[in-house]
C-alpha positions as CSV (number, residue, x, y, z in Angstrom):
1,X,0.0,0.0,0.0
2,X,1.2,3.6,-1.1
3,X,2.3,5.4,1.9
4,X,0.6,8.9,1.9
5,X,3.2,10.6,3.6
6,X,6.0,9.7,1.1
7,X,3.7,11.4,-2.3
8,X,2.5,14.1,-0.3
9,X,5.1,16.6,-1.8
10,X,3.7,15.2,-5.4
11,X,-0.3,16.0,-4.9
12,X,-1.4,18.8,-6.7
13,X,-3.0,21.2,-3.6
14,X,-6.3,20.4,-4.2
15,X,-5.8,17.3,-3.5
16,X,-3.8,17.8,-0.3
17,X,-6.8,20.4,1.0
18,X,-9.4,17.4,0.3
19,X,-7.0,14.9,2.0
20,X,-6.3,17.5,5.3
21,X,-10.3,17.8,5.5
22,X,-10.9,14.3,5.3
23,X,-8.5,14.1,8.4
24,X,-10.1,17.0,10.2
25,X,-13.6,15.8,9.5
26,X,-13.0,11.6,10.7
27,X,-10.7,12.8,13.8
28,X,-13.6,15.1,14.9
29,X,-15.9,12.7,14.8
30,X,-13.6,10.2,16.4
31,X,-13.2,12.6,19.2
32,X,-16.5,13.3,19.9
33,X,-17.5,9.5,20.3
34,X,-14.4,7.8,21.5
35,X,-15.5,7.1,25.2
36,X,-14.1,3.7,26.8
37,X,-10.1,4.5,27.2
38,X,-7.3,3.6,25.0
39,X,-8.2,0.8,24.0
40,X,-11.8,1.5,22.9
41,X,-10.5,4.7,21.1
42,X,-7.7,2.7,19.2
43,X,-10.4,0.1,18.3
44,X,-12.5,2.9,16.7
45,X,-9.6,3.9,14.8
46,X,-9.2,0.2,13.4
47,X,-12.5,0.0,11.9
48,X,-12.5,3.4,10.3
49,X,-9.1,4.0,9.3
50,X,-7.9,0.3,7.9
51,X,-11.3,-0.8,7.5
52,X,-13.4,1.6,5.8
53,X,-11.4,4.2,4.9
54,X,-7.7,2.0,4.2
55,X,-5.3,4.7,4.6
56,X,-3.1,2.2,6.2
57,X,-3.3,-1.7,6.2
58,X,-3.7,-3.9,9.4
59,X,-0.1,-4.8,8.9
60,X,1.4,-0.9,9.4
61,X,-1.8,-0.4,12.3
62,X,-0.3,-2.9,14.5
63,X,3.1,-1.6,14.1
64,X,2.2,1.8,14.7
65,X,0.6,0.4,17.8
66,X,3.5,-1.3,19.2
67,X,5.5,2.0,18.7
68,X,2.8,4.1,20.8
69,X,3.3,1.6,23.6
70,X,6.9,2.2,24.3
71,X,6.4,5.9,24.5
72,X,5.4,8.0,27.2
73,X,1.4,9.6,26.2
74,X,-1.5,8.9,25.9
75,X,-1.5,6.0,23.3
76,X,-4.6,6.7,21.6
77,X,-3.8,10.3,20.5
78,X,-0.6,8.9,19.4
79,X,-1.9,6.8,17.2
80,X,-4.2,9.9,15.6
81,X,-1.3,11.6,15.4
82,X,0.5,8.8,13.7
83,X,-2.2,8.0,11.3
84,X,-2.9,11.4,10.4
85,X,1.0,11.7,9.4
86,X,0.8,8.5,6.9
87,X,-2.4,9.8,6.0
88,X,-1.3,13.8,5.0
89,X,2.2,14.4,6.1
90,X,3.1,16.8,9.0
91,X,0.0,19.0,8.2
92,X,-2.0,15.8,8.9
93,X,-0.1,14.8,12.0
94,X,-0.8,18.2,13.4
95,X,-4.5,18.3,12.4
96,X,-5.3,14.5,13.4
97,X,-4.2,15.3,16.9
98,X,-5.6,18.6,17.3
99,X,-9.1,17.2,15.8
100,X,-9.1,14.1,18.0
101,X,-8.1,16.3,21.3
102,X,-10.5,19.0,20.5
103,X,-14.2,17.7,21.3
104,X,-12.8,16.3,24.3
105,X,-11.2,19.6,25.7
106,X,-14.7,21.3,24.9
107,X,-16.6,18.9,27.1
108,X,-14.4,19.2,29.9
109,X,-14.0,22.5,29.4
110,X,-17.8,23.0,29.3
111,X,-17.8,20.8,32.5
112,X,-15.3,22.7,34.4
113,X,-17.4,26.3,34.1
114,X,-20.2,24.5,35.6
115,X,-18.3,23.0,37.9
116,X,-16.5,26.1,39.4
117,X,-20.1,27.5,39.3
118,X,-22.4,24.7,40.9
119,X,-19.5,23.1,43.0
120,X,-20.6,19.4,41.5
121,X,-20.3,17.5,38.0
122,X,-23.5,16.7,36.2
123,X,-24.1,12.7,36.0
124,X,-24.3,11.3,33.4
125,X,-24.6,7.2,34.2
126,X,-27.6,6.1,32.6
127,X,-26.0,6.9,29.0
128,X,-22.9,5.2,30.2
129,X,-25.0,2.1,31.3
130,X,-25.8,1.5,27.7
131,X,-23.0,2.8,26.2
132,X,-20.4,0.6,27.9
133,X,-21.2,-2.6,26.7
134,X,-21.0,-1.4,22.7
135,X,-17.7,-0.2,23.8
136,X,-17.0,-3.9,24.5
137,X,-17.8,-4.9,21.6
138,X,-16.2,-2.8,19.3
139,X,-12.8,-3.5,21.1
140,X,-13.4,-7.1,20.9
141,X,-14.0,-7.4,17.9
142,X,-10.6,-4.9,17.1
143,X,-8.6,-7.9,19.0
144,X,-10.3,-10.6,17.3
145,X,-9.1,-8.8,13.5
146,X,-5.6,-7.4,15.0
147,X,-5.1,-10.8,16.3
148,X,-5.7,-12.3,13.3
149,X,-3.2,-10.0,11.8
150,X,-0.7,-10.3,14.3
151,X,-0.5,-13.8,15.5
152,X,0.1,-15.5,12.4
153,X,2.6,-18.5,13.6
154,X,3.2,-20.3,16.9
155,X,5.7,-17.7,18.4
156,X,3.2,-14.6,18.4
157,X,0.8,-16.6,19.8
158,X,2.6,-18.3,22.4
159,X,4.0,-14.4,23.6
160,X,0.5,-13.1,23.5
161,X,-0.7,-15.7,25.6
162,X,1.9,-15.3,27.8
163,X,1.6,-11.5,27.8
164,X,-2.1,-11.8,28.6
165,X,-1.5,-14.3,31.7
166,X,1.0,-11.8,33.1
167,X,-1.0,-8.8,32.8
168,X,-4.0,-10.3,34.2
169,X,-1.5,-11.5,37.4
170,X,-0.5,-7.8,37.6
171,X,2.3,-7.4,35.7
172,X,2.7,-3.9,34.1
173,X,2.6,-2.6,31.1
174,X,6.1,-1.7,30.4
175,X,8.2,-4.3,31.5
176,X,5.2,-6.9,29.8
177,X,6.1,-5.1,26.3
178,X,9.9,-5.3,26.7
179,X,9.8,-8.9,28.0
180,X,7.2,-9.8,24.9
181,X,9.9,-7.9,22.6
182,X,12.8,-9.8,24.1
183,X,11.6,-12.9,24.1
184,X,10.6,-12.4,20.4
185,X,13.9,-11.6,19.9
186,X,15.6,-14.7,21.4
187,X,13.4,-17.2,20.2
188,X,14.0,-15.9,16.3
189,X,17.8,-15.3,16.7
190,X,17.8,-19.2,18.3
191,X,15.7,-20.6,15.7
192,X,17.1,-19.0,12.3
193,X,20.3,-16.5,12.8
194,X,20.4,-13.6,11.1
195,X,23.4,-11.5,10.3
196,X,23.5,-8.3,12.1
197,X,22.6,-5.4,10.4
198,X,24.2,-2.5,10.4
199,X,22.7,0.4,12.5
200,X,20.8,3.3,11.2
201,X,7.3,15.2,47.8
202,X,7.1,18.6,49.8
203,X,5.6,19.6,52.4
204,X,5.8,23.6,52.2
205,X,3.2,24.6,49.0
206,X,5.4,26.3,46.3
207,X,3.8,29.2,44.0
208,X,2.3,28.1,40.8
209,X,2.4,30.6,37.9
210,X,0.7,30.2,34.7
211,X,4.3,29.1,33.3
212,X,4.9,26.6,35.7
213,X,1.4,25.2,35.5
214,X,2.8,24.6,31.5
215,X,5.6,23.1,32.7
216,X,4.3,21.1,35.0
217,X,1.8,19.8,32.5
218,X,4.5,19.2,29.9
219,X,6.6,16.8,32.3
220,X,3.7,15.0,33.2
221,X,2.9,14.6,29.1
222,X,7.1,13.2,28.4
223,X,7.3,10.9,31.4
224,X,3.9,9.4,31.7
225,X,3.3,5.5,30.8
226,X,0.3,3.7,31.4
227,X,-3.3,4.2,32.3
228,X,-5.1,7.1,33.8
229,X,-4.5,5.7,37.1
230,X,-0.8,6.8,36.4
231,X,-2.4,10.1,35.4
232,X,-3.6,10.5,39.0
233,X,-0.5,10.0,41.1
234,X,1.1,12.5,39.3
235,X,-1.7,15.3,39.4
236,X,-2.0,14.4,43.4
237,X,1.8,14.6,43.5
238,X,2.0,17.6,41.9
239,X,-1.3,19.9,42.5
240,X,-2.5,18.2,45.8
241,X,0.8,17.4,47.6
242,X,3.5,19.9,46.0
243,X,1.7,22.9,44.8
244,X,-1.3,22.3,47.6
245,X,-3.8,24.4,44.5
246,X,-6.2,21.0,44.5
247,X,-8.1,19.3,47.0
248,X,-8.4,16.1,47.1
249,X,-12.2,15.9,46.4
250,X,-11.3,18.2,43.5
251,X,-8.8,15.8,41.9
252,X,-11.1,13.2,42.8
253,X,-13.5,14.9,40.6
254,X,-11.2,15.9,37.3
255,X,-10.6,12.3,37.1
256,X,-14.2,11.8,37.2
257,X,-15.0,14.2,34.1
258,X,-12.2,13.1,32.3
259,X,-13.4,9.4,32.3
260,X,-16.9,9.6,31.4
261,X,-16.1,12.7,28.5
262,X,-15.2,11.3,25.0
263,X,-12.2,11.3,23.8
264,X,-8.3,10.9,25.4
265,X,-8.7,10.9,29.7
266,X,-5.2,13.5,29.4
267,X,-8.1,16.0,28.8
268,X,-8.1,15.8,32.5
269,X,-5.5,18.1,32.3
270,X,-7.8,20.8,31.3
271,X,-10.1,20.8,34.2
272,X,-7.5,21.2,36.3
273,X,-6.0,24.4,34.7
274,X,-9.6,25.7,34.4
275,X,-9.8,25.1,38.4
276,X,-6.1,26.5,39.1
277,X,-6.0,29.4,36.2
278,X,-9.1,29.9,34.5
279,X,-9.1,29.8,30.6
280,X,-5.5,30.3,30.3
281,X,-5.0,27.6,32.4
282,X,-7.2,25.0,30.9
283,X,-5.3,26.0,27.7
284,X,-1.8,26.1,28.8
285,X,-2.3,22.9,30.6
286,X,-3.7,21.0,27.3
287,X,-0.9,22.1,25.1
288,X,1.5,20.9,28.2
289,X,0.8,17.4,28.6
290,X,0.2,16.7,24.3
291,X,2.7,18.5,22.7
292,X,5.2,15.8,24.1
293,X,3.3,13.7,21.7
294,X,3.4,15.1,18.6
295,X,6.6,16.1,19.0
296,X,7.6,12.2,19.4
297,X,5.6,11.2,16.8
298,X,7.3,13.5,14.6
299,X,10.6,12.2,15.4
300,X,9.8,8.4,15.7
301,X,7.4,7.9,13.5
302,X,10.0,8.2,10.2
303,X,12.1,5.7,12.2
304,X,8.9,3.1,11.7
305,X,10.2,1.7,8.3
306,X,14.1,1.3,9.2
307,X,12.8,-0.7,12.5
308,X,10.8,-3.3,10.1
309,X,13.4,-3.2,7.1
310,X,16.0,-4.2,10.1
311,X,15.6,-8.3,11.0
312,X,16.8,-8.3,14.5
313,X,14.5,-5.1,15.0
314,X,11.8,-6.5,13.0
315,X,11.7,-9.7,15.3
316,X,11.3,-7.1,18.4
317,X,8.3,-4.9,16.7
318,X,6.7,-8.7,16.4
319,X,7.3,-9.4,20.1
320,X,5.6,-5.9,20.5
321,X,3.0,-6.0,18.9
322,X,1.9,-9.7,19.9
323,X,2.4,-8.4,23.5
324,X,0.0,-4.9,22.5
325,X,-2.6,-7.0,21.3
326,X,-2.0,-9.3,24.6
327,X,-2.9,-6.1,26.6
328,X,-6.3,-5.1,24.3
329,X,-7.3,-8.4,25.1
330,X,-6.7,-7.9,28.9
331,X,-8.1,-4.7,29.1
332,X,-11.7,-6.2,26.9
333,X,-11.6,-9.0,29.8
334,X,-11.2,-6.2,32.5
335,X,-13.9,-3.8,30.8
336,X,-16.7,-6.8,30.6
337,X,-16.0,-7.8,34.6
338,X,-17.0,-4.5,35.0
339,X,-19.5,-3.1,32.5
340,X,-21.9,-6.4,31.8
341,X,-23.1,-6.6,35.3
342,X,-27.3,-6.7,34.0
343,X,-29.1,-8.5,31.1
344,X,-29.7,-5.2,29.5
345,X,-26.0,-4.8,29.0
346,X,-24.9,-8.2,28.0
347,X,-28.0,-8.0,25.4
348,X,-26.7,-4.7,24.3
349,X,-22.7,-6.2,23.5
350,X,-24.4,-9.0,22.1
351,X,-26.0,-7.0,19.7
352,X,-23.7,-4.5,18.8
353,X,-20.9,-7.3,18.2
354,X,-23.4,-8.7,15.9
355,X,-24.4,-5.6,13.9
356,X,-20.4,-4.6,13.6
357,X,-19.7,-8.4,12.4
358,X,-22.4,-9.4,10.3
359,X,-23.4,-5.7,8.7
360,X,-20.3,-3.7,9.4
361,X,-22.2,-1.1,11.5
362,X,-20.9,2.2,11.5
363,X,-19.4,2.0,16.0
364,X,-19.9,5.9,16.3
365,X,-24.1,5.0,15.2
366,X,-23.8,2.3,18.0
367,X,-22.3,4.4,20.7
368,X,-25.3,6.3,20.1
369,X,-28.0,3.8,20.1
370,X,-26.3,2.7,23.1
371,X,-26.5,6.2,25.0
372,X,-30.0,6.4,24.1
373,X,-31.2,3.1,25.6
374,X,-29.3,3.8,28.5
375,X,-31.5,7.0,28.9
376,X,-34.3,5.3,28.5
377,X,-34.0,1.9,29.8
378,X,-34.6,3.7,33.8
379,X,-38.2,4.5,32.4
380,X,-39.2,1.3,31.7
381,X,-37.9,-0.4,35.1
């Protein structure tokens, strides 16, 4: 498959502009539906990007997906940033990410003003009663066609397994990964040798400015692996413990908005400057904790070709990418314990695996349908 980025100096600029709004318009809409997490978002992104639309294939997906994993970020936006590069070049890197962030810092936005006003965060559980279990679905049925993809002989599958036992015991993320792309690595070299290729806390509160709230943000966004939970030992460490401008309640409540709000939970970070600074915080504080990733994405995201045309760095990318598809799996396990606790909701994953499967439904229709019945399903009880 032709690789966007590469012709992008060759299209005439009409063709660019229709390319560039294409990204704008699917990352928007990506953004404004992706609840679930990481792994939901990155499963929406499967079935519209390599599925419907084809800008990459499943191949380059899962690649790009191991590469998110061993970078610090929020992996979802990564990957919209990634795709939007192979999709338009820089421009499309840049507007990807800036589309997919955008609906999400609205809404939080939107959610902070009424929350400095009303002192409380509107619920909004009902809709995420129905809208849960299509979220399981859709990222099922991402692992069951990235699996496909990815374990193709006996040493992907026997990592993945592996991968998914460990994380399931505790293990995290990280160290899973590298010990997926190791063992990879050995079992390859041991089994057909290649030749080497050549190389291509305080306790006194310290004053927080509107630039340090920036930098503060912008640490948080180059250092930070793993889930949201990560997320919040860092903002406690920082705002509640360090800078004392949070309470506890109030962190307690940024992560709550930034969970049930579409789109990547690192919008958290603009509740929090909203609380601290006002508008210029909430701004400041989003263009903190994501520019890390676009800027690494710039930088790595060239480096994805020489790391599979390399056969001792191809062999770890497999061992990555078994082990990524090790953790979607984990987290789909994790996500049903806790979202198909009723009939309702195991009928509602049912169905919405169905209609994806057999008719290829359109996920961002379902995530709809599935709000609405959760609206109404208190009615009829």
């Amino acid at each position: 498959m032709t690789n966007k980025s590469s012709s992008d100096n060759q299209l005439p600029a009409a063709s660019k502009g229709k390319i560039h709004q294409e990204i704008i318009r699917v990352f928007l809409r990506l953004g404004l539906f992706a609840f679930g997490g990481p792994a939901a978002h990155i499963a929406m992104m499967e079935d519209e990007i390599v599925n419907r639309r084809k800008w990459v294939n499943k191949e380059k997906f899962v690649d790009m997906l191991g590469l998110t994993n061993l970078i610090p970020g929020p992996n979802s936006t990564e990957m919209a940033i990634m795709l939007g590069y192979a999709h338009g070049g820089k421009l499309g890197l840049l507007l990807a990410g800036v589309s997919f962030i955008l609906p999400a810092m609205l809404i939080v936005l939107l959610f902070a003003v009424l929350y400095q006003k009303f002192g409380s965060v509107p619920s909004v559980g009902h809709m995420l009663d129905g809208i849960k279990p299509v979220v399981i679905a859709i990222v099922a049925q991402a692992v069951y066609r990235l699996g496909k993809t990815v374990l193709k002989n006996a040493d992907a599958a026997i990592i993945a397994a592996a991968a998914f036992t460990a994380y399931m015991l505790g293990v995290k993320e990280i160290p899973l990964l590298l010990a997926a792309a190791a063992l990879m690595l050995v079992i390859r070299l041991l089994r057909r040798p290649d030749k080497p290729t050549p190389k291509p806390r305080l306790h006194a509160f310290e004053p927080l400015s509107l630039g340090m709230l920036f930098l503060v943000f912008l640490k948080i966004g180059a250092v930070l692996y793993g889930s949201g939970y990560v997320l919040i030992a860092f903002l406690r460490t920082e705002f509640v413990e360090r800078f004392g401008v949070l309470t506890s309640q109030q962190l307690i409540d940024a992560v709550a908005v930034g969970q049930f709000t579409p789109g990547p939970v690192f919008t958290t970070a603009t509740f929090v400057g909203y609380v601290i600074h006002g508008f210029p915080g909430a701004i400041v504080s989003t263009v903190g904790i994501f520019l890390p990733s676009f800027l690494l994405v710039l930088i790595l995201n060239p480096l994805l070709e020489r790391l599979r045309a390399s056969k001792t760095l191809s062999h770890i990318l497999d061992g990555l990418n078994a082990g990524s598809v090790a953790l979607m799996a984990a987290v789909t396990v994790q996500l049903g314990r806790e979202a198909l606790v009723s009939v309702p909701a195991v009928i509602i994953a049912i169905v919405s695996a169905f209609l994806l499967i057999r008719y290829k439904v359109n996920s961002t229709w379902l995530i709809l349908g599935g709000g609405l019945i959760g609206l109404l399903l208190p009615l009829w009880r």
